[in-house]
DRENDREN-346510 format. One record per residue (C-alpha): residue number from 1; residue in one letter; chain; x, y, z. Coordinates in steps of 0.2 Angstrom, whole numbers, plus 5000, padded with zeros to 4 digits. Example, Ala and Ser with C-alpha at 12.3 -4.5 7.8 and 13.67 -1.06 7.14 Angstrom:
<recs>
REC   k r c   c1   c2   c3
REC   1 A A 5062 4978 5039
REC   2 S A 5068 4995 5036
</recs>
This chain:
<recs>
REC   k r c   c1   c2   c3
REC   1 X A 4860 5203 5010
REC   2 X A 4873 5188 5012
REC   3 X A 4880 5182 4996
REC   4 X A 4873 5161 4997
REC   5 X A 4887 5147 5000
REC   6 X A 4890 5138 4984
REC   7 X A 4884 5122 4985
REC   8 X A 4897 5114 4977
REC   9 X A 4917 5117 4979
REC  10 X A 4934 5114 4973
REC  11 X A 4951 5105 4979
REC  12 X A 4959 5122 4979
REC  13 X A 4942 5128 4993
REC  14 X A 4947 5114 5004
REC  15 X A 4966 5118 5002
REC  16 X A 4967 5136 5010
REC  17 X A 4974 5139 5029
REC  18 X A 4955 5136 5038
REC  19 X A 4956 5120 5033
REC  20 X A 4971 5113 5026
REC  21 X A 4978 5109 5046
REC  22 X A 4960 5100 5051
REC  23 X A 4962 5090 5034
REC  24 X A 4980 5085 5038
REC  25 X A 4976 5079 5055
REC  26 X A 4960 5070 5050
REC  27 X A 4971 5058 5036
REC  28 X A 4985 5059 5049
REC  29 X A 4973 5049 5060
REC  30 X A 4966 5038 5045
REC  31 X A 4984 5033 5040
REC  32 X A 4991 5026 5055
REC  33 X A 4974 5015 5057
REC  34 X A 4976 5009 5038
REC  35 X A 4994 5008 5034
REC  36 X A 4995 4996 5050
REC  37 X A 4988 4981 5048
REC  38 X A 4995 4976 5030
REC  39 X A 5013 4985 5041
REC  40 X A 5012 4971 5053
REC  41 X A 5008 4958 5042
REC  42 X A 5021 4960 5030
REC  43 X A 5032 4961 5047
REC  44 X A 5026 4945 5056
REC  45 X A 5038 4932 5048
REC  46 X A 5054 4941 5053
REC  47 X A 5044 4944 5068
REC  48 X A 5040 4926 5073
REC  49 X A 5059 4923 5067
REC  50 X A 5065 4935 5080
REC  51 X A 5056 4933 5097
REC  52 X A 5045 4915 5092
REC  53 X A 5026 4917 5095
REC  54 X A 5021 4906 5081
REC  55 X A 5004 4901 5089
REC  56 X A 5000 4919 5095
REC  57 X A 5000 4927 5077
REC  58 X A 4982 4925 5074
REC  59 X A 4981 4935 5089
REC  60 X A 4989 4952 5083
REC  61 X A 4973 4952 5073
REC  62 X A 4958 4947 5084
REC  63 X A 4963 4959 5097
REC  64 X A 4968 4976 5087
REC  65 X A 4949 4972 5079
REC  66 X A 4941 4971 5098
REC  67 X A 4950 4985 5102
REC  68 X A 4946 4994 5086
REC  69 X A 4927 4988 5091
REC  70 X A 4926 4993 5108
REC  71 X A 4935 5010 5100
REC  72 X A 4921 5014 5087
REC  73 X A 4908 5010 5102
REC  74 X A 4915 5023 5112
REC  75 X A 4922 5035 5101
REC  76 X A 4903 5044 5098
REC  77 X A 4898 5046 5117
REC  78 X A 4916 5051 5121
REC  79 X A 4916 5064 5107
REC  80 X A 4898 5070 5113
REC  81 X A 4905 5072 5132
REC  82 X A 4919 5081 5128
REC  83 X A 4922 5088 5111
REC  84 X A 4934 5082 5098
REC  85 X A 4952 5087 5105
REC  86 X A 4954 5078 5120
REC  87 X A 4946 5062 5114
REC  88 X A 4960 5062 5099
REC  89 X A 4975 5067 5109
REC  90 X A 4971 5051 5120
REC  91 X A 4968 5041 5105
REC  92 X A 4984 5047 5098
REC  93 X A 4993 5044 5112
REC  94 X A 4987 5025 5117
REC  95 X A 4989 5018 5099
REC  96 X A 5009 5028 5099
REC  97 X A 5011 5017 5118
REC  98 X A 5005 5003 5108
REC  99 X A 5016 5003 5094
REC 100 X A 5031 5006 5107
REC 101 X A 5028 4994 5117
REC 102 X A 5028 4982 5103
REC 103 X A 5046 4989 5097
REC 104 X A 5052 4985 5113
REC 105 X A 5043 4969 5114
REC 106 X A 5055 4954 5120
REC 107 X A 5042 4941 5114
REC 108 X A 5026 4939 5106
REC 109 X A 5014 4942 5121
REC 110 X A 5020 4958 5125
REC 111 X A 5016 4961 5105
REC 112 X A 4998 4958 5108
REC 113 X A 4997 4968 5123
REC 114 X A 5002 4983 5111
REC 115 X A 4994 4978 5097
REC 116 X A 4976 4979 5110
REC 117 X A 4984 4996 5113
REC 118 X A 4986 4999 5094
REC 119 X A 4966 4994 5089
REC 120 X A 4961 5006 5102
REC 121 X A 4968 5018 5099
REC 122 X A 4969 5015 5079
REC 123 X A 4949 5012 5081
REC 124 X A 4946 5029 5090
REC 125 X A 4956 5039 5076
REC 126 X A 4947 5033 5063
REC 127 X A 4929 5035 5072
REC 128 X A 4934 5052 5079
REC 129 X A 4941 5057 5059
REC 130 X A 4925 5052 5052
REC 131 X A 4914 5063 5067
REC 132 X A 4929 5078 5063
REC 133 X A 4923 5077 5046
REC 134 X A 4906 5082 5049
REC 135 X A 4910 5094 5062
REC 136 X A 4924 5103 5055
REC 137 X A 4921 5105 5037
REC 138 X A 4904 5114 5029
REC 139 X A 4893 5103 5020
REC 140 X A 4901 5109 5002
REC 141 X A 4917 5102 5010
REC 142 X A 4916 5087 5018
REC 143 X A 4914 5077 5001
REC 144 X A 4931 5082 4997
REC 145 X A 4938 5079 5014
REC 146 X A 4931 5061 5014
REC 147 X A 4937 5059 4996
REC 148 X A 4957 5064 5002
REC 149 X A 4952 5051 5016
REC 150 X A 4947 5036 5003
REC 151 X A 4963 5041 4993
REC 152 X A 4973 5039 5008
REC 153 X A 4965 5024 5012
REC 154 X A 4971 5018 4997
REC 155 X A 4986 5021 4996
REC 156 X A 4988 5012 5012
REC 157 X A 4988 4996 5003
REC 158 X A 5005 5001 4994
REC 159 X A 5014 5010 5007
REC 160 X A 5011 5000 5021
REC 161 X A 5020 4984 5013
REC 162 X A 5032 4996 5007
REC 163 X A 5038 5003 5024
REC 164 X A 5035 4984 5033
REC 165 X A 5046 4976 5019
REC 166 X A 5060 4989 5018
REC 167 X A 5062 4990 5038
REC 168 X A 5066 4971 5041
REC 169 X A 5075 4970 5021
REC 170 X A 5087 4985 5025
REC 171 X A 5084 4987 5046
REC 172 X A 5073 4977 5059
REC 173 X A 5055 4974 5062
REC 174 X A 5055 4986 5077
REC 175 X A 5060 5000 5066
REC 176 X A 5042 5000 5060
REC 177 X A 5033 5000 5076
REC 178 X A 5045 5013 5079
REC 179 X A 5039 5023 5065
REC 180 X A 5023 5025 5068
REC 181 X A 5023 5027 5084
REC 182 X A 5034 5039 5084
REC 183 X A 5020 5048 5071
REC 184 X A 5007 5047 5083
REC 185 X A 5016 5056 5096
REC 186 X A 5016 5068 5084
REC 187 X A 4999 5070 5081
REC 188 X A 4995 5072 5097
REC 189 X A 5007 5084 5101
REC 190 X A 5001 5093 5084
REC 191 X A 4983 5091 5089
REC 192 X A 4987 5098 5107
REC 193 X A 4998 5113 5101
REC 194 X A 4984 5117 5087
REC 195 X A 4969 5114 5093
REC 196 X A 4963 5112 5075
REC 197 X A 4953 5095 5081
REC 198 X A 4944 5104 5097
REC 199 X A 4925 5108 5095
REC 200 X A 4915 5115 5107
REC 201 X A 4909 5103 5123
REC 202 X A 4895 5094 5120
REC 203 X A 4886 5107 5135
REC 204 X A 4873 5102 5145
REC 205 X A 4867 5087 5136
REC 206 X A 4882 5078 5138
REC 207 X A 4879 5079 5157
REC 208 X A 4864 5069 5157
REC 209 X A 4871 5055 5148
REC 210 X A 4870 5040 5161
REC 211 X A 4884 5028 5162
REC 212 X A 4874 5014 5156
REC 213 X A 4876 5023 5140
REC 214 X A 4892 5015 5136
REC 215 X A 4887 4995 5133
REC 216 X A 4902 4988 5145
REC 217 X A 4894 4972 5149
REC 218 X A 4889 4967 5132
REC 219 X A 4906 4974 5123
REC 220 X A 4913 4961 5138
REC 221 X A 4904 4948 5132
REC 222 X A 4909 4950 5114
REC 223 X A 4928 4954 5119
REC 224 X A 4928 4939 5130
REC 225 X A 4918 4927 5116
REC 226 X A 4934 4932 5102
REC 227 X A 4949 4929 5117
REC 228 X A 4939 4913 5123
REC 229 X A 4939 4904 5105
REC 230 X A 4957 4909 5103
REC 231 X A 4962 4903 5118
REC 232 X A 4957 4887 5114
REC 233 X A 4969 4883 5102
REC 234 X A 4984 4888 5113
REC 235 X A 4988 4870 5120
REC 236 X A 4977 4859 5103
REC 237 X A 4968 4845 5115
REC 238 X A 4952 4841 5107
REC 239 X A 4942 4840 5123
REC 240 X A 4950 4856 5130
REC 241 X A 4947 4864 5113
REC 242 X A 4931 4862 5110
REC 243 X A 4924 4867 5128
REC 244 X A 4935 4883 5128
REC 245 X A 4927 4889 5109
REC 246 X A 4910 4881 5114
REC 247 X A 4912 4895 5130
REC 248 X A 4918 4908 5119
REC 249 X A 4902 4907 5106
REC 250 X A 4892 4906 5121
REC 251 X A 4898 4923 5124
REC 252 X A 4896 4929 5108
REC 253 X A 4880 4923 5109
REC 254 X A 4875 4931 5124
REC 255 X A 4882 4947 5117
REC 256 X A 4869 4947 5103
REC 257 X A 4856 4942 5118
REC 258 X A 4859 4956 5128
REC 259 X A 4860 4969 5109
REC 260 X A 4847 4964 5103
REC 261 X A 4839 4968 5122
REC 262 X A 4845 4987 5123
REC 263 X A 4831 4994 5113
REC 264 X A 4836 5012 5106
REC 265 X A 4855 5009 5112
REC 266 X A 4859 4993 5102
REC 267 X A 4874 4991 5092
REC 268 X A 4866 4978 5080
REC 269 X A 4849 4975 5072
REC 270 X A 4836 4966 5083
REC 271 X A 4842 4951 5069
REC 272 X A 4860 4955 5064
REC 273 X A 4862 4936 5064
REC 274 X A 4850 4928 5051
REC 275 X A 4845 4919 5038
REC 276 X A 4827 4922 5037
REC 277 X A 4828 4939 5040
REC 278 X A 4833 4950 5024
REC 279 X A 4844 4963 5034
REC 280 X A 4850 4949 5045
REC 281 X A 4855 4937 5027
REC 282 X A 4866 4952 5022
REC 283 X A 4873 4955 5039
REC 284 X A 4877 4937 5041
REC 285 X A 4884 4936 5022
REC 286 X A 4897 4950 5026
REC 287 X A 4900 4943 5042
REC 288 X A 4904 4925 5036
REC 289 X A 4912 4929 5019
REC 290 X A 4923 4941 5031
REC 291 X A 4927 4925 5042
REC 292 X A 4929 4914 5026
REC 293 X A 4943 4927 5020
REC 294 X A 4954 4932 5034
REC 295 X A 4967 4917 5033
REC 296 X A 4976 4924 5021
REC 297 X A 4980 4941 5029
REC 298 X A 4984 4933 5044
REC 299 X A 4996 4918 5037
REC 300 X A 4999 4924 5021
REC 301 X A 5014 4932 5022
REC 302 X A 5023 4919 5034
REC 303 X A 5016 4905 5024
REC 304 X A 5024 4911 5006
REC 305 X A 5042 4915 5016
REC 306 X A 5042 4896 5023
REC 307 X A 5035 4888 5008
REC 308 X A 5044 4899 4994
REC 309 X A 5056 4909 5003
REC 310 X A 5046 4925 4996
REC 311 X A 5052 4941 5005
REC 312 X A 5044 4951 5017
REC 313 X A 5041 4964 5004
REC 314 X A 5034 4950 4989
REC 315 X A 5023 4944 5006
REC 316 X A 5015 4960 5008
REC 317 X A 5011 4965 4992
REC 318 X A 5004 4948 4989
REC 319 X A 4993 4955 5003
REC 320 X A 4989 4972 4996
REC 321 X A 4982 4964 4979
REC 322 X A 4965 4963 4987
REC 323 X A 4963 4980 4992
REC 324 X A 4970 4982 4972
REC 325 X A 4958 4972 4965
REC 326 X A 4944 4980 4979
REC 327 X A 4948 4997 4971
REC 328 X A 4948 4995 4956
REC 329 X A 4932 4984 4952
REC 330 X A 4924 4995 4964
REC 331 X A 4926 5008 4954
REC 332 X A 4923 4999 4939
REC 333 X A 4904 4992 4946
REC 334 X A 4900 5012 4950
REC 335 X A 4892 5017 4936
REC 336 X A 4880 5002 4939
REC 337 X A 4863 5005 4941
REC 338 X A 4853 4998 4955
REC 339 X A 4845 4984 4946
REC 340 X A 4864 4977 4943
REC 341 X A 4866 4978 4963
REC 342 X A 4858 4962 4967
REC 343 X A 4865 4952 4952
REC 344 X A 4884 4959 4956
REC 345 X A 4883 4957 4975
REC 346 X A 4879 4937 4971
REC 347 X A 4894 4935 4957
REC 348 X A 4904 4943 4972
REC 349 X A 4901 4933 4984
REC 350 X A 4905 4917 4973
REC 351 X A 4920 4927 4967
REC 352 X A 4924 4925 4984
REC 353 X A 4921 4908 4987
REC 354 X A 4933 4904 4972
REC 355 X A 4949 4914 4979
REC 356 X A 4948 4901 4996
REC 357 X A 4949 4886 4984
REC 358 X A 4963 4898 4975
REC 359 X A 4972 4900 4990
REC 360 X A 4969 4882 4993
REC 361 X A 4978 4876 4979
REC 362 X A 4991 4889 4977
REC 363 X A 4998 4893 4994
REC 364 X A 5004 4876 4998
REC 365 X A 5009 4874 4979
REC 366 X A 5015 4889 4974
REC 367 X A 5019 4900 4961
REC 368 X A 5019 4916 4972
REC 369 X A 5013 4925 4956
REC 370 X A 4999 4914 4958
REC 371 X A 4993 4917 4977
REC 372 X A 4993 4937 4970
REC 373 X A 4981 4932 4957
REC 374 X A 4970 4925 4969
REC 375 X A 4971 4938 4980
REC 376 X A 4968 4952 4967
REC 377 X A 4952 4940 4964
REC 378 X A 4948 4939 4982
REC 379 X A 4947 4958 4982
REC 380 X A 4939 4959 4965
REC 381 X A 4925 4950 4974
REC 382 X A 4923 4959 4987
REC 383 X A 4923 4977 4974
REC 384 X A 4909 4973 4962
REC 385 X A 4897 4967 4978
REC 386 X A 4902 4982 4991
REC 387 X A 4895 4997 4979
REC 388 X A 4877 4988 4982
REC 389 X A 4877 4981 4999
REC 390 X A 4876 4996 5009
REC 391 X A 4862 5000 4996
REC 392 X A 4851 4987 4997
REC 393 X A 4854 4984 5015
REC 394 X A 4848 5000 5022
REC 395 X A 4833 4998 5009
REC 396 X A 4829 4981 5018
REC 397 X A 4829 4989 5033
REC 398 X A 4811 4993 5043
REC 399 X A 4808 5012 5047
REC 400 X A 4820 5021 5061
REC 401 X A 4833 5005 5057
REC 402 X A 4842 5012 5043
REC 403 X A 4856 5022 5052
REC 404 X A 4856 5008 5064
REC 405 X A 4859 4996 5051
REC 406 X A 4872 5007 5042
REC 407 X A 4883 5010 5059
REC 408 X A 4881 4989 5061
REC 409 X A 4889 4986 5046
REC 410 X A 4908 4993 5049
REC 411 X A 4905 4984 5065
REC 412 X A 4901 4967 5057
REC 413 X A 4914 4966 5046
REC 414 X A 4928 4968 5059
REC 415 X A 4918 4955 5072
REC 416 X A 4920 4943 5057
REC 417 X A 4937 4948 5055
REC 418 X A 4941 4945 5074
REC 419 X A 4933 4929 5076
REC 420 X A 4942 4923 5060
REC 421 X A 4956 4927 5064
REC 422 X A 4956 4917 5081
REC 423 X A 4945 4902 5071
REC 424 X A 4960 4902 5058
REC 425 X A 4972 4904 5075
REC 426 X A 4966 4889 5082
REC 427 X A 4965 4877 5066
REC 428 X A 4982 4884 5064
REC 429 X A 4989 4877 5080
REC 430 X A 4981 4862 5082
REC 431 X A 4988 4857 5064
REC 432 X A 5006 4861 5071
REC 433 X A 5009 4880 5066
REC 434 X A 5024 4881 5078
REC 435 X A 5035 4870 5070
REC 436 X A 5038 4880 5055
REC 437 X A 5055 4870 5053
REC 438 X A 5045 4855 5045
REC 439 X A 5041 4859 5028
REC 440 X A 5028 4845 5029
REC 441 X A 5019 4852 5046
REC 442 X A 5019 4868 5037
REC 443 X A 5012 4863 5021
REC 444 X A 4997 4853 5032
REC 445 X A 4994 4870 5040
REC 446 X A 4993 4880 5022
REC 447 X A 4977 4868 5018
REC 448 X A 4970 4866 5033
REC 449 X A 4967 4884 5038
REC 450 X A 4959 4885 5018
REC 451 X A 4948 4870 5019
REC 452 X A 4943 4875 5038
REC 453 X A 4937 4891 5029
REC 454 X A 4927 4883 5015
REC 455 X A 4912 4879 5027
REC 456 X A 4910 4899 5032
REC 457 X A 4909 4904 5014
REC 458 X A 4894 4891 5009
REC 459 X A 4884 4899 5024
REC 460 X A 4887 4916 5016
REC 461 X A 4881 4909 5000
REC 462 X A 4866 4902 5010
REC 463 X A 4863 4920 5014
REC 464 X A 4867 4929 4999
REC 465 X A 4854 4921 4991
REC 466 X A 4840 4925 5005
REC 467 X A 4848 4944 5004
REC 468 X A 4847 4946 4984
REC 469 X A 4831 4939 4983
REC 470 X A 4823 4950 4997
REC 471 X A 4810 4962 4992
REC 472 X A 4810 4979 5002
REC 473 X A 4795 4982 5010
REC 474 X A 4782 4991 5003
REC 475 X A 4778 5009 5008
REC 476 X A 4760 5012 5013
REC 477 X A 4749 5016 4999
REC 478 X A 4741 5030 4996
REC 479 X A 4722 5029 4998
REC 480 X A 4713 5032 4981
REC 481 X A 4705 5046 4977
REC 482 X A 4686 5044 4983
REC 483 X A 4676 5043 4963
</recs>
């Protein structure tokens, strides 16, 4: 008789030649996707200094979170169609073009072009690592394999402005870009050579996998709402302005429309934008809270060099004390019973809402000590609050909806941070980001973008309270025993 698999396992099980090659290529894949947003933000000053582009910044954000979107959407039915392997290499390979294209890049719209590239590409890994982990590692394992992922992760938020400052400090800007494409070439040239991220083809299910399974028109609509409201504040003309957003949250609009109409293939809940609805209030709570607080990841870093002359490295770890202050409340709250969730997800949120008026007050003013406090706050918020939101959302949710509802979150939060980031993008223009030679102009912009903000966290606060104050619904009682 076959001796039983343990049910639990040690690093030193996960470390041996099965699995230490999958385990290296799966964080592989999770670095390049972490490490480069807080990269290219810490970059973005000595960027804008270089080739200009002032106006476009907001757009390195929105489009990488599209991409990363439209990635995430795909990533399942490509991986069902035809294994892992080939799915990876092609990810690898289009965020590595990416990040190329934007070292080569002799201003800021051929940036975007490969920062597009980048979300795609950066998205897909990601998707693709977590699937890998599933399918690579027994059951015993995969805990360990996803906890060498969330270290990674983490450490993201401390290498990534290291490597971004030290390039444009002690090289160039491009030397970063560089970098990590030059990393994913590897990867895919590691993956191909290995093979240790193939699995079998999906067989003869996947051949019966329509082509209407991939939502194209509604992942349109959404990618066309995000570039349509940051379009609008390219040339700031009120009129012009608000007809070109209005069209682009028509889009968006019509993207929900058409979801919420795709029965067993929706992205979203029927009600992912709510406030009546208890799974909606906690989906439109993460979504608005994730718009209320992207100004600062997009700006920050240039604002602090122009108005206090704080280096590209200072910028960046300015950045990385909200994923500091995430981590290490999160771990904190852990041990928190259920009955706590609902009480900490509230004190989050308003945590929150007091880093905006923070950043506020200390951006424009200074000291830069200051902005770092704030954003350690900002991510301490969003720490205590994330242990239980996943939690109670998926307990909210009605029967068959909980793995939908799970999926929809991940999805939410980088829709909020898209649209955000081209909201911010266009109050950003209209109050005069492009003349970053008038310390005046600048200042306007560092309060505007941060008041602008302000009326995004109050609706989350709206829905936080209909989210905490929800009651799961009831199971069906059992009938009572006949007397």
């Amino acid at each position: 008789m076959d001796k039983p698999e343990p049910d639990t396992a040690e690093w030193r099980d996960i470390l041996t030649p099965a699995y230490v090659t999958p385990l290296a290529l799966v964080c592989l894949s999770v670095w390049l996707h972490a490490a480069d947003s807080l990269l290219v933000a810490t970059m973005m000053p000595a960027m804008v200094a270089d080739i200009g582009g002032a106006t476009l910044i907001s757009w390195t954000v929105a489009l990488y979170e599209i991409g990363s979107i439209v990635a995430a959407a795909a990533s399942g039915l490509l991986a069902l169609r035809h294994g892992l392997r080939a799915p990876m290499i092609a990810a690898a390979l289009l965020f590595g073009l990416g990040c190329i294209l934007s070292a080569v890049a002799p201003n800021m719209w051929i940036v975007l072009v490969g920062r597009l590239m980048q979300g795609i590409g950066g998205g897909g890994l990601v998707a693709l690592a977590f699937v890998a982990v599933g399918l690579l590692f027994p059951k015993r394992l995969s805990g360990r394999a996803m906890a060498a992922i969330s270290t990674l992760w983490g450490l993201s938020a401390f290498l990534g402005p290291l490597i971004g400052g030290l390039f444009v400090e002690y090289g160039t800007w491009r030397g970063g870009f560089w970098l990590f494409g030059l990393k994913a070439l590897v990867l895919a040239g590691w993956i191909l050579a290995k093979g240790g991220a193939a699995t079998p083809q999906a067989g003869a299910e996947s051949g019966t996998q329509s082509a209407e399974t991939f939502p194209i028109l509604r992942l349109a609509c959404l990618g066309a709402g995000v570039i349509l409201i940051a379009w609008s504040g390219l040339e700031p003309d009120w009129i012009r302005t608000l007809v070109i957003m209005s069209l682009g949250f028509v889009s968006l609009g019509l993207f929900l429309h058409l979801d919420a109409a795709s029965g067993d293939n929706r992205l979203l809940p029927k009600t992912a934008i709510s406030l009546r609805d208890p799974v909606g209030s906690g989906l439109t709570m993460l979504f608005c809270f994730t718009v209320a607080t992207i100004a600062i990841s997009v700006y920050g870093p240039l604002l602090l060099a122009t108005l206090h002359g704080a280096s590209a490295l200072v910028g960046g770890y300015v950045l990385a004390c909200s994923s500091i202050g995430w981590s290490i409340m999160a771990v904190a709250v852990a041990g928190y019973g259920e009955r706590h969730g609902r009480r900490l997800i509230a004190v989050g949120m308003v945590v929150l809402t007091v880093s905006i008026f923070g950043f506020l007050y200390s951006v424009p003013n200074g000291p830069v000590w200051l902005v770092a406090a704030f954003a350690l706050l900002e991510g301490a918020g969003f720490g205590m609050a994330w242990v239980f939101i996943l939690g109670r959302v998926t307990s909210l949710a009605g029967p068959g909806e909980t793995e939908r509802v799970a999926a929809a979150m991940p999805t939410i939060q980088r829709l909020g941070y898209a649209i955000g980031a081209a909201y911010v993008g266009v109050v950003a223009n209209i109050f005069g980001i492009e003349n970053l030679g008038d310390r005046e102009i600048v200042l306007s912009v560092a309060r505007a973008i941060f008041v602008a903000s302000i009326p995004f966290a109050i609706v989350g606060l709206v829905a936080t309270w209909q989210f905490v104050r929800a009651r799961p619904p009831r199971s069906p009682s059992k009938p009572e025993p006949m007397r």
